[in-house]
C-alpha positions, 0 to 999 in steps of 0.5 A: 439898202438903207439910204443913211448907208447908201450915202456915206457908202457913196461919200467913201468910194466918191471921195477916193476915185475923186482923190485918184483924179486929183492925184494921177493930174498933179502928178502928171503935171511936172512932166507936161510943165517942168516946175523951174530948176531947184524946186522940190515938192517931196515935202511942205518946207522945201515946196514952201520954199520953191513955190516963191519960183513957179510962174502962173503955168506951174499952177494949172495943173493943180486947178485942173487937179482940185477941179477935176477932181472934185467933179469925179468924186461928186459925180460919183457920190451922187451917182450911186447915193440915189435919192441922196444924190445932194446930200453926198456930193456935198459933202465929198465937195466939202470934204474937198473943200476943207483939204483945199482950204489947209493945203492954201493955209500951209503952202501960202501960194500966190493970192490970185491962186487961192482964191480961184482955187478956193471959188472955182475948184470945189463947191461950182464942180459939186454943183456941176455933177449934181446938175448933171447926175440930175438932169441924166436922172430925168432924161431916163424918166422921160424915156421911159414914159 
């Protein structure tokens, strides 16, 4: 296959099984961590109102969400893009990234939030499934020898 084709195949699956992860851990969260009482998070205005309430343990599940989420789809765009493996976990990191970057601008969330989102959530994780699909790569070659 060609590799152009092989990586944007790889940056597509990569992208929705990471925006599955970041869906299925945000969901989960408010029944692990009730959000306070009159919080409404079904649309940007009234979550834009309530976020003013949730205390700094209402945000972990969204860091773990963003986090983890951007690690699986990495992993997988770097799994399956083969000799690409940078260049497609990069980008889906990025594509993570950019969603980052306009849910903080829209939301407005606390200044601590953002910034630990924005720095630890997105490109460290890609970095991270490149370094590990690497580094399995060559444990498979050393074997093989």
């Amino acid at each position: 296959m060609l590799l152009p084709i092989r990586i944007t195949l790889s940056v597509i699956v990569g992208f929705f099984l990471g925006s599955l992860v970041n869906l299925l851990i945000a969901g989960a969260g408010p029944s692990i961590i009730p959000l306070p009482p009159g919080s409404d998070t079904t649309n940007l205005e009234n979550l834009r109102e309530s976020i003013g309430n949730y205390q700094a343990r209402h945000f972990i599940f969204p860091l773990l969400a963003h986090a983890l989420g951007t690690l699986a789809g990495s992993a997988v765009a770097a799994r399956f893009a083969g000799p690409g493996l940078l260049t497609a976990a990069v980008i889906v990191g990025v594509l993570f990234l950019a969603g980052g970057i306009a849910m903080d601008y829209l939301v407005k969330g606390p200044t601590w939030y953002r910034i630990t989102d924005l720095t630890l959530c997105y490109l460290p994780m890609t970095l991270i499934a490149c370094g590990l699909e690497y580094n399995g790569r060559r444990r498979k070659t050393r074997r093989g020898r």
